[in-house]
Structures are given as structure tokens and as C-alpha cells.
C-alpha positions in Angstrom: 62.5 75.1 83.8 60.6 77.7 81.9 60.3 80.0 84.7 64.2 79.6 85.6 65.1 80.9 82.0 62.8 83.9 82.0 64.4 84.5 85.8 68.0 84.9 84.2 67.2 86.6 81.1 65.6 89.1 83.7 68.7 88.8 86.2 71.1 89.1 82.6 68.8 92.1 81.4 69.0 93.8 84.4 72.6 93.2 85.4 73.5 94.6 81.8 71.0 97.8 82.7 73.5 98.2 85.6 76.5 97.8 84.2 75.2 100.6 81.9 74.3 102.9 83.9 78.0 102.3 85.7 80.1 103.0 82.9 77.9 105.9 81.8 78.5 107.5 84.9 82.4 106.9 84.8 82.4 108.3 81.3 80.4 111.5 82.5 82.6 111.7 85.5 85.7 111.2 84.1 84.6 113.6 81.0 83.5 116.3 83.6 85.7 115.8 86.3 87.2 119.4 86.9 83.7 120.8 86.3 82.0 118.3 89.0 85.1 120.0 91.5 84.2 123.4 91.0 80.5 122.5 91.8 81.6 120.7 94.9 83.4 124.2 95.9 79.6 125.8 95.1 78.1 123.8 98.1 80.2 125.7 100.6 77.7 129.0 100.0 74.1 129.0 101.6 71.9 125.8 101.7 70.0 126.6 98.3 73.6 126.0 96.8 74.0 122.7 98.6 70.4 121.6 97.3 71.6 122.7 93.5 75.0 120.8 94.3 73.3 118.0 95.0 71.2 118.0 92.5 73.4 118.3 89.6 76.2 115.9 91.0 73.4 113.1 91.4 71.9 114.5 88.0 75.7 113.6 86.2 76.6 110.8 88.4 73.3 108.9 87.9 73.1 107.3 91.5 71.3 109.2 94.8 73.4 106.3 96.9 77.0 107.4 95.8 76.2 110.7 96.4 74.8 110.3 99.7 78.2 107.9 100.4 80.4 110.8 99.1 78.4 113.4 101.5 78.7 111.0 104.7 82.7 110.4 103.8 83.0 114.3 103.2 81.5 115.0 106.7 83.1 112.4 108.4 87.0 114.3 106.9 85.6 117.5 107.9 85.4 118.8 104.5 81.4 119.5 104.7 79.3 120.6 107.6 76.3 118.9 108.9 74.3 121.6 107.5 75.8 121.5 103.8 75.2 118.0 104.2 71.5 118.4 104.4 71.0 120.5 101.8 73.2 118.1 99.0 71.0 115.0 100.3 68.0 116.7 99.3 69.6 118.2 96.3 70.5 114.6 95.6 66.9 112.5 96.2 65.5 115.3 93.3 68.2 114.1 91.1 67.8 111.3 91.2 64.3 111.5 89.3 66.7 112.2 86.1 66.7 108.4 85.3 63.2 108.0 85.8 62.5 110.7 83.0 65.5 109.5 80.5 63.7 105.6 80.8 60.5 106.6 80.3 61.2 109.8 77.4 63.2 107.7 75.7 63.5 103.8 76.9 59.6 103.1 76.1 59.0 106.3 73.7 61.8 105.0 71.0 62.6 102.0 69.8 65.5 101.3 71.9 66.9 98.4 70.2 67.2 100.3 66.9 69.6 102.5 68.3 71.6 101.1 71.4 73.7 98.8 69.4 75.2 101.7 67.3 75.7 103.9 70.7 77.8 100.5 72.1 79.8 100.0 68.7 80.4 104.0 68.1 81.2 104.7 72.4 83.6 101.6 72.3 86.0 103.1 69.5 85.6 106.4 70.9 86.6 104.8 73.9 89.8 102.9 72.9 91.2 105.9 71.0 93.7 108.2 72.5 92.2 111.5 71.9 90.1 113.7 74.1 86.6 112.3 73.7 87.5 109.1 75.0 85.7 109.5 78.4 82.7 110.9 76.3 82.6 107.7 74.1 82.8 105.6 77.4 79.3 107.1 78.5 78.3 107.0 75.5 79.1 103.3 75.5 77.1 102.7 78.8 74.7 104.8 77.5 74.2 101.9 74.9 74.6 99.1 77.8 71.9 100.9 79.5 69.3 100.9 76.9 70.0 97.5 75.3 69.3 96.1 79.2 66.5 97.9 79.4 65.5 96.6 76.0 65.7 93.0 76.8 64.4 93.5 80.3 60.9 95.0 78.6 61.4 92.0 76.7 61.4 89.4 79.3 58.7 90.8 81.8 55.8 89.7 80.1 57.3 85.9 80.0 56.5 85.8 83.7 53.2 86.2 82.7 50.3 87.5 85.1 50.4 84.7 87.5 53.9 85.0 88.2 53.7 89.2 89.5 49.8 88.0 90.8 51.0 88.5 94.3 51.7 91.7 93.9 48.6 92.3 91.5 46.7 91.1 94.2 47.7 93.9 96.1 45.0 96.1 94.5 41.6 96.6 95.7 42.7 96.4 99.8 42.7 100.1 100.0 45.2 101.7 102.4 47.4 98.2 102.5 47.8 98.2 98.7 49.7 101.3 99.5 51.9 100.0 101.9 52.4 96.8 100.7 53.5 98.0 97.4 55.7 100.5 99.1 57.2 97.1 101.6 57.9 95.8 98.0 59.6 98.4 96.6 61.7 98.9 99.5 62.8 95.4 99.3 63.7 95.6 95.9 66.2 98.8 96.4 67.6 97.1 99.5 68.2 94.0 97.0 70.0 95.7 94.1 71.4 98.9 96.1 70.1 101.2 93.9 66.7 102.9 93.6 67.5 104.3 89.6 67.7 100.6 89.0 64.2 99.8 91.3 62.7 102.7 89.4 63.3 101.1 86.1 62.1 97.9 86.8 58.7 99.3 88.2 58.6 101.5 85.2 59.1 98.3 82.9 56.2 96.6 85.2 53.9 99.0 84.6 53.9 99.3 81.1 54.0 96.0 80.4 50.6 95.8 82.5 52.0 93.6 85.1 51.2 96.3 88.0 48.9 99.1 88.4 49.4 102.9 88.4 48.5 103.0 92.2 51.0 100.2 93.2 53.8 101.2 90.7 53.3 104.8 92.8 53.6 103.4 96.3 56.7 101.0 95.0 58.4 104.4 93.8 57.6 105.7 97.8 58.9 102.5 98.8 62.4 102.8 97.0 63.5 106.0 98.3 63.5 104.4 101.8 65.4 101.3 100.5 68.2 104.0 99.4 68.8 105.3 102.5 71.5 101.7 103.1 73.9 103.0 101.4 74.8 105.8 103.6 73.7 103.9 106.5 76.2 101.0 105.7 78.9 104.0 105.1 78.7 105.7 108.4 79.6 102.3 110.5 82.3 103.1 112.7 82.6 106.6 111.3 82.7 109.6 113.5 79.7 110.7 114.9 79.0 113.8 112.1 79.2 111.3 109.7 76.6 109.0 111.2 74.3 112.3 112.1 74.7 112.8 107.8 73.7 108.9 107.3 70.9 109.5 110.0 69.7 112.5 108.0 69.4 111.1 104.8 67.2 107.9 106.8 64.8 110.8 108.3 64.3 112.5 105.2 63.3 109.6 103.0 61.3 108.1 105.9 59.3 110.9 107.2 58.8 112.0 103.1 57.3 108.5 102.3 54.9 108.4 105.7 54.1 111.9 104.7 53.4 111.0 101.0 51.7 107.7 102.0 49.0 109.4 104.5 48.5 111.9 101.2 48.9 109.7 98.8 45.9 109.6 96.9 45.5 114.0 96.5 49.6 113.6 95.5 48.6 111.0 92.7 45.7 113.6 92.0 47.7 116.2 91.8 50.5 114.8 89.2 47.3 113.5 87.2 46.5 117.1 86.5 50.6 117.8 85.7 50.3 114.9 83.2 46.8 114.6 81.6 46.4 111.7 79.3 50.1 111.1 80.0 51.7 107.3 79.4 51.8 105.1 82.9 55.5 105.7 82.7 55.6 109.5 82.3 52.9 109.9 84.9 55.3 107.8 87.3 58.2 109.8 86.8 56.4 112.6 87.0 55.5 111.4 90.5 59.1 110.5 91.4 60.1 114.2 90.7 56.8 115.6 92.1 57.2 113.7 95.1 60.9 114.3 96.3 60.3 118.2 94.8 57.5 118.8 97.6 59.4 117.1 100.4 62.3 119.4 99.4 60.3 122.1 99.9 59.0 121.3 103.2 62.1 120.3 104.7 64.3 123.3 103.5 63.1 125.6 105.9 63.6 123.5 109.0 67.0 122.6 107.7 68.8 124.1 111.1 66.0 122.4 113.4 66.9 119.2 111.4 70.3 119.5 112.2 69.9 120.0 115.7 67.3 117.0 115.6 70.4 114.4 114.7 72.6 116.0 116.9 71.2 115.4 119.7 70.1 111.8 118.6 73.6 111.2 118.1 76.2 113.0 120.0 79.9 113.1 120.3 81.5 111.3 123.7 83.3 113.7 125.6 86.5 113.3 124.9 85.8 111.4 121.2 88.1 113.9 119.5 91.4 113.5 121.1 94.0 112.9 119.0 95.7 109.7 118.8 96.7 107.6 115.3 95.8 108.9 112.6 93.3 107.2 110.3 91.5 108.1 106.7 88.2 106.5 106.7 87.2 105.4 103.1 85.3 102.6 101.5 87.0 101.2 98.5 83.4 101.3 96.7 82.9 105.0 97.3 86.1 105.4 95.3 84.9 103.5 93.1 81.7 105.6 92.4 83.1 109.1 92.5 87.0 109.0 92.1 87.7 112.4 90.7 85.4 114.0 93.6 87.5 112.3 96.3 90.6 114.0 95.1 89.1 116.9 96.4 88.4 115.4 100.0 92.4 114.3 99.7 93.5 117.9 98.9 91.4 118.7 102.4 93.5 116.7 104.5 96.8 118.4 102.5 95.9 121.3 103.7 95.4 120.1 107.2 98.5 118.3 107.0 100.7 122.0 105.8 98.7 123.5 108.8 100.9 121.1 110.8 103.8 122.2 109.0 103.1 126.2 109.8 102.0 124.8 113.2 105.7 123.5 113.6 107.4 126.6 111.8 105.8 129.2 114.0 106.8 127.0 116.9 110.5 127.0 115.8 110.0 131.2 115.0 108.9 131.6 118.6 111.4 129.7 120.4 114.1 131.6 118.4 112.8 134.4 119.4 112.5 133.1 123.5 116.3 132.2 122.9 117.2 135.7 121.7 115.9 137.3 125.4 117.9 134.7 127.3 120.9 135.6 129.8 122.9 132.5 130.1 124.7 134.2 132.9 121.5 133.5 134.8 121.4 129.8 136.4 117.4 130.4 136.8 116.4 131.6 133.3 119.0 128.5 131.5 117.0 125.8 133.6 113.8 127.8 132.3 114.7 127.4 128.8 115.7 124.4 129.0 112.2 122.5 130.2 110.7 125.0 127.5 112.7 123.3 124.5 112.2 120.1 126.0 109.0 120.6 125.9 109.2 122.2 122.5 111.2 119.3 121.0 108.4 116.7 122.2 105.5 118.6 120.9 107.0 119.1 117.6 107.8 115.4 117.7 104.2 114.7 117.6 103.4 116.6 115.0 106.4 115.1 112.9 105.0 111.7 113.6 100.9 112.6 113.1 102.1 113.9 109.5 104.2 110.4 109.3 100.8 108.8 109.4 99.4 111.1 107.2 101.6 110.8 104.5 100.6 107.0 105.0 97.2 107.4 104.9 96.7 109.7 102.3 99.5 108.1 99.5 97.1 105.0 100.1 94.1 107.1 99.7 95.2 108.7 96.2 96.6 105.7 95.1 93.5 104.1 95.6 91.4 106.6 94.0 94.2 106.2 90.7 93.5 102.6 90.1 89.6 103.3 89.7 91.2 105.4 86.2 90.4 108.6 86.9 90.4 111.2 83.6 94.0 112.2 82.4 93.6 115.8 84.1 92.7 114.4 87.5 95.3 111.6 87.3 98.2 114.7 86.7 96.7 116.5 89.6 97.0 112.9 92.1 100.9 112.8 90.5 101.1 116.7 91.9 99.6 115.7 95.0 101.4 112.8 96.3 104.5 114.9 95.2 103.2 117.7 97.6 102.2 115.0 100.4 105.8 113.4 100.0 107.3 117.4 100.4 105.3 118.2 103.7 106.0 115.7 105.0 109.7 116.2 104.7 109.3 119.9 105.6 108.2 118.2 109.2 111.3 116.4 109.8 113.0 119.3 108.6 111.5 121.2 110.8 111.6 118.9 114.2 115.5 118.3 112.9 115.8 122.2 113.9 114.2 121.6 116.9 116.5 119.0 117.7 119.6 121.4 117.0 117.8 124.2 118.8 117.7 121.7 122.0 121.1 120.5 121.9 123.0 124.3 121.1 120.6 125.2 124.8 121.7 122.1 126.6 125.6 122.9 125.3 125.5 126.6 126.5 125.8 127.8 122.5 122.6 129.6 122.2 122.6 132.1 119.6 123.1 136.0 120.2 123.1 139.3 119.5 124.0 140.3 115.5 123.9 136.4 114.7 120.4 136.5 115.9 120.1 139.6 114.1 121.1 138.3 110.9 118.8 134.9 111.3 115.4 137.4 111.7 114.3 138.4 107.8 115.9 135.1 106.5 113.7 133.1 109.1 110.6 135.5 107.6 111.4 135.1 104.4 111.0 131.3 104.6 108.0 131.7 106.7 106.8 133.9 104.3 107.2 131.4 101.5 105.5 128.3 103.5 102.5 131.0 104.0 102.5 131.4 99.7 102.7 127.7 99.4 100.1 126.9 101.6 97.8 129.5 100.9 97.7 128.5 97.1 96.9 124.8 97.6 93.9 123.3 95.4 94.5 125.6 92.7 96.7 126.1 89.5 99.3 128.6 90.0 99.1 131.9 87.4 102.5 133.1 85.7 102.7 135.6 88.0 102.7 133.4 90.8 105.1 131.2 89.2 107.5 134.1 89.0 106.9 135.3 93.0 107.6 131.7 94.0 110.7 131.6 92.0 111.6 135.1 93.6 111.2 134.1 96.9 113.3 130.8 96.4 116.4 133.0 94.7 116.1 135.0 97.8 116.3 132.8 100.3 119.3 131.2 98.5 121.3 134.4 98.5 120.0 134.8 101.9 121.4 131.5 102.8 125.1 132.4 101.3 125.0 135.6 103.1 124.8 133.7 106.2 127.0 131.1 105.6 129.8 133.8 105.2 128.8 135.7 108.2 129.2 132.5 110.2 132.4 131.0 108.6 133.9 134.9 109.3 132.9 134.5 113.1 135.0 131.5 113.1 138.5 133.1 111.9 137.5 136.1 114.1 137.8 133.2 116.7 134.2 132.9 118.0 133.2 129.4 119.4 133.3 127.3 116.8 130.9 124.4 117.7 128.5 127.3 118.1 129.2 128.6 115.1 128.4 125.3 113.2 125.6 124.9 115.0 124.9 128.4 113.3 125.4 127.4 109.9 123.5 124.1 110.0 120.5 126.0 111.4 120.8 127.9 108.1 120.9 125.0 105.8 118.1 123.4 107.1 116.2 126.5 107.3 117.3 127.2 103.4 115.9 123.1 103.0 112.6 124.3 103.8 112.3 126.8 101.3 113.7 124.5 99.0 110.6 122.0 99.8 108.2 124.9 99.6 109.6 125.7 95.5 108.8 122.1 94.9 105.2 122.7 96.2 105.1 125.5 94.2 106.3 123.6 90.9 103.6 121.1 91.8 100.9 123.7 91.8 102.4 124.5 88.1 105.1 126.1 88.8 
């Protein structure tokens, strides 16, 4: 009965430690979310930038595995490349080493207890206050939650007593298979709790309690970064083939660093001895954490290409694996749940994509004008022609109005999703803006394949548009095109005043432009043109006219 208590007072310390550790990174997330988005944007650069950007995201975020998720989701939308990817899971495994330095500078150096009580009391009222340091007292909170587990797990360990850890004591003295045994352990462990901060903890706690050696508490460290590697192995499952090659990167890197560092092991040990003389066991250990994953940095970065090229051809896309069919966001609700304000930034990706469709479709509709325009009716030949060209034209844009159907779908979900994991106020005003944007391009689509529609049924009537009315339609259809262009060129970003102003501009114009036409047409019909024609004429005009009105409200979304 004994040893069951000690078990859960370990289980309870270290499920507290966790918890901590959550909710200090939510609080430092939430607190820096806007700043943790322009670093994303930094990885884009050369791979030294993706390195630092991994880094510093795993650095604030406290957790190697969510990283590692986000990068294999990110590649899997498109929104990194295979090479990026690379550099932020290497960025990320140095990172990592933060938590081994903050438990053993402070957890073992301090005394923990005297002060993680306060940081729980003073984070919880900063965190139920409405003011702008609430995220910052709900790290500071899990801040507190961290320590006070860590506290009570020092606390516990030495209940098991030596005979209880003696299997793994017994590990010393066999030479090479102390090494890998220990690492086997360690491994185990991270596979266990899903997180090798956590694992490093509880073999810092081990060793300065005196339950394990220096040389096993090493080769446990080795041992964890493989037992990391799930995470993003568990994410890429049934995700596109770049996204398992990421998942299959991260695997390679931590398993060839810890065969490397296991072969070497005893100069690496020697060599962090002379980087920490006289240090504590637990300084000495982070200091091989950081030493460790530093090195294998190193000697990976300049192979980063050959690396890539390495998982590519491991894994490699079927021919014919990227045809378009239903579309389909891949996400795992726990990756939301690690990172939601960096997600936003993979859902204003496939915005983008989704207003490319939008241009994709207005360009059509400009060009088919335009084929319209040359046509002489008068020819039997050239009517048939145009006529299997806008049928043709009317089922492709049909398409593209349904893919951004499903998109709409998918991404609402998506940002919904990424909402009810509380995002900070900032990001949860952008997600309003962007399901408001969604909701408008979407519209602009069925705008857009209604004039389509129109276009195919004034052909099939004999009412085609000619002459000065075509004349007329040419800078209004430019001036809404020109307007989409603005709106989609300043997505992901805040408008300025003076960008305000221009889209306000551009929306008066178009109005006027709009009445301007409407008179022209309604004066063709007393002049006794064809009238159905004529209506035809005006309704193109409206709905054109709709879509700048969509485009304004894009605008006003982006701040306007």
C-alpha cells in the first residue's frame, strides 16, 4: 500500500507539473500572440531564419512536440516548404533545452515552495481581471503550477527509495549497455507522457535526488529526444505526402543525433564536463541537453538540401495524388489546442487561396467578355463556337463556385475551432474579421458564376452584348477587377488610413460607375433597342457593382 501512495503522489506531482507547464504556455501564447505571427512570417527567409524560428517559438511555447505538430500541419496546407520545415525542427529540438535550464536554475537552486504559491494566488487574480495583463497572470499562474509540481515531485522521489529505481541503478557498471539501456528508458518515458520537457524533468529530479547516475541520467536525456519524435509521427497519418516527409524528418534527425551521440558519448560527456566544471548534476545535464541538440544542429545544417532530397525520395507523391477533388482541411483538434493563435495564420493561407479562386473566376468572366465583344452573330460557325466555349466556361466556373463552397465549410469550422481553445482578445477580433472575409468570398463566387450564368443564357438567346454597350462595360469591369486585385493583395495585414481611403475611393467609383450604366441602358430601351437584351445589360451591371460591394466589406474587415 505504501508503494501505491508514493506512485500517486508521483502521478499527482507530475500531472500538476504538466498542467503547469500547459497553462504557462497558453498565457505566453496568448500574451504574445501577434509577436509569435510575425516570427512565423521570419521563417519564410533562408534556413538560419527557420532554425531561429524554431527556436524561439519552442523557446515561448515550451513543448518541441507542438511545434513539430504545427510544422507537419503547416506543410501539409502548403503554407511551409519541406525545406523551412527542416530548419524550424532543428530550431525547435535546441529549444527545447529552455525547460531543462529554468528546472535546474531555478527548480533545485531556490526554494521552490517558498515562492510558487504566491505566483498561483498573484497569476490567478491577474488572470480573472479584465484588463490587459490577464494572459500574463495566466503564465504566470502556470508558472506557479509548474514549480509547486515540481516541488512535490522532488518530494516524492526519494519515497521510492533505492530499491524501487534499483533496476535502473543497476544499469551502471555494464559499459556500452548502460548507455543504451538508459537511453531505451528514457525513450519509454517520453513515449508515455508525450513530452520530452516533462521526461527531462523527471530525470533531472532523479538525479539529484541520487536515485540515478550522471552517465545514465545523460543517455535517458539521448533517449527522450527519440521518444518526441510521436508526436509529429502520429500527426502526419493520412496527411499528404510533404507532411509525412516533415514527420519523417523530424524521426531522422533525432534518431541519427542520438546513434551519433551514443557512439561519442563518453568525449560529449567530457566535453560539457569542461563547459560546467564543478557544476550541480542537474546543470551539467542541461548543459548536455543544449550541448547535445546544438552540435547535431550544426552538423545537420549544411546537408539541409541533401536531407530534403533524402525524405523525398523515401516518400514520394503517387502520380496523380494531387488532383483535385473535395476539399478537405486537415487538422487535429489537439494541435489547436497547443498553438491556437499560430493556426490563424495557416487559416489566413487558405483565404488567400480561396480569393485566388475568386480572381481565378473574375479573369475568366473579363476574358469571355472580351471573346463576346469579337463575335459576328451573323456567322452560324462562330455562334456555335461561342457557344461550346461558355458552356464550357459556365461549368468550370461551376467548380470553382462549389470548391470555395467547401472551403467556406472547412475553414468556418477550422476558426471556430481554433476560437473555443480562447485565443487572446486581438486574435479572437482578427478570427471575427476572418470568417467575415471567408463568408464575403465566398459570396463573390456565386456572384461571379451567377454572371456566368447570365453571360450563357444572353449567347444562347442571340442578345450578346455589342459595340458602345461593350464599350461602356470595359473601365467599369477594370475598375472592379482592379478593386478584387487591392483586396486580395492586402490580406493578412491591417489596412493604413490611406488604404482605408483608396478602398473607399474605389467603392464610390464603381457606384457612380454603376448609375452611369444603368442610365445608358434604360436610354437604349426608349430608343427602342431589344429590351430583353437590354435587361440582360443592366443585371450584368448590378451584379458586377455586387462584387465591388463584397470587396469594400473585405476591405472594412482588414480595418477599413
Amino acid at each position: 500500500m505504501e508503494y501505491f501512495a508514493v506512485f500517486f503522489s508521483i502521478a499527482g506531482s507530475l500531472g500538476l507539473f504538466l498542467y503547469g507547464m500547459k497553462i504557462m504556455s497558453d498565457g505566453i501564447q496568448q500574451a504574445a500572440g501577434e509577436r509569435m505571427q510575425k516570427v512565423l512570417g521570419f521563417m519564410t527567409g533562408n534556413p538560419l531564419n527557420s532554425v531561429l524560428t524554431g527556436l524561439s517559438v519552442t523557446a515561448v511555447i515550451q513543448s518541441s512536440s507542438a511545434t513539430t505538430v504545427m510544422v507537419v500541419s503547416f506543410v501539409n496546407a502548403g503554407l511551409l516548404t519541406l525545406k523551412q520545415a527542416i530548419g524550424v525542427i532543428m530550431g525547435a529540438n535546441i529549444g527545447t533545452t529552455v525547460t531543462a535550464w529554468i528546472v535546474s536554475l531555478v527548480g533545485f537552486s531556490l526554494n521552490i515552495g517558498v515562492f510558487a504559491l504566491p505566483a498561483v494566488g498573484l497569476g490567478f487574480f491577474m488572470s480573472v481581471i479584465k484588463w490587459k495583463y490577464r494572459n500574463l497572470g495566466t503564465a504566470i499562474l502556470g508558472f506557479g503550477f509548474l514549480f509547486m509540481g515540481l516541488d512535490l515531485l522532488t518530494k516524492s522521489m526519494p519515497s521510492l527509495g533505492p530499491d524501487a529505481l534499483g533496476f535502473i541503478g543497476s544499469f551502471s557498471g555494464m559499459g556500452i549497455y548502460s548507455t543504451l539501456l538508459g537511453a531505451l528508458v528514457g525513450m519509454v518515458i517520453t513515449l508515455i507522457i508525450h513530452s520530452s520537457s516533462a521526461s527531462t524533468a523527471i530525470i533531472l529530479t532523479m538525479a539529484f535526488q541520487g536515485l540515478i547516475g550522471y552517465e545514465i541520467a545523460a543517455s535517458m536525456v539521448l533517449g527522450a529526444n527519440i521518444g518526441t519524435t510521436i508526436d509529429a509521427a502520429l500527426a502526419s497519418v493520412g496527411a499528404r505526402p510533404a507532411a509525412r516527409q516533415a514527420a519523417l524528418i523530424h524521426v531522422l534527425f533525432n534518431v541519427i543525433g542520438t546513434v551519433w551521440a551514443l557512439v561519442f558519448f563518453h568525449p560529449l560527456l567530457g566535453l560539457v564536463n569542461l563547459l560546467t566544471p564543478g557544476g550541480e548534476i542537474t546543470s551539467r545535464l542541461a548543459m548536455f541537453h543544449t550541448v547535445f541538440n546544438v552540435i547535431n544542429t550544426i552538423l545537420f545544417f549544411p546537408f539541409i538540401n541533401q536531407f530534403g532530397a533524402l525524405v523525398t525520395a523515401i516518400i514520394r507523391e503517387k502520380p496523380g495524388a494531387s488532383a483535385e477533388g473535395r476539399y478537405h482541411l486537415d487538422y487535429k483538434a489537439g494541435m489547436l489546442r497547443d498553438t491556437p493563435e499560430l493556426n490563424i495564420v495557416r487559416a489566413e493561407k487558405e483565404i488567400r487561396d480561396m480569393a485566388g479562386i475568386v480572381s481565378s473566376m473574375y479573369a475568366r468572366i473579363s476574358g469571355m467578355l472580351a471573346a463576346l465583344a469579337d463575335v459576328d452573330s451573323r456567322n452560324e460557325n462562330e455562334t456555335q463556337k461561342i457557344q461550346n466555349e461558355v458552356t464550357e466556361f459556365c461549368a468550370e466556373l461551376k467548380d470553382k463556385e462549389r470548391l470555395a463552397d467547401e472551403m467556406r465549410e472547412e475553414l468556418t469550422r477550422f476558426l471556430i475551432e481554433c476560437n473555443s481553445h480562447e485565443p487572446n482578445f486581438s486574435s479572437g477580433q482578427r478570427v471575427s474579421g476572418l470568417l467575415r472575409i471567408i463568408a464575403d468570398l465566398e459570396n463573390m463566387t456565386d456572384e461571379s458564376y451567377s454572371v456566368a450564368l447570365l453571360l450563357e443564357r444572353s449567347v444562347k438567346k442571340n442578345q450578346i452584348f455589342k459595340g458602345k454597350e461593350m464599350t461602356a462595360l470595359v473601365p467599369y469591369t477594370d475598375l472592379v477587377g482592379g478593386f478584387l486585385e487591392f483586396a486580395r493583395d492586402h490580406l493578412g495585414r491591417t489596412l493604413s488610413p490611406e488604404e482605408r481611403n483608396a478602398a473607399l475611393d474605389m467603392e464610390n467609383r464603381i457606384d457612380k460607375a454603376r448609375n452611369k450604366l444603368r442610365k445608358y441602358g434604360r436610354k437604349r430601351i426608349e430608343a427602342g433597342e431589344n429590351v430583353k437584351t437590354e435587361l440582360l445589360f443592366i443585371d450584368l451591371v448590378r451584379r458586377l457593382e455586387q462584387l465591388g460591394d463584397y470587396c469594400y466589406s473585405v476591405s472594412a474587415a482588414l480595418g477599413g
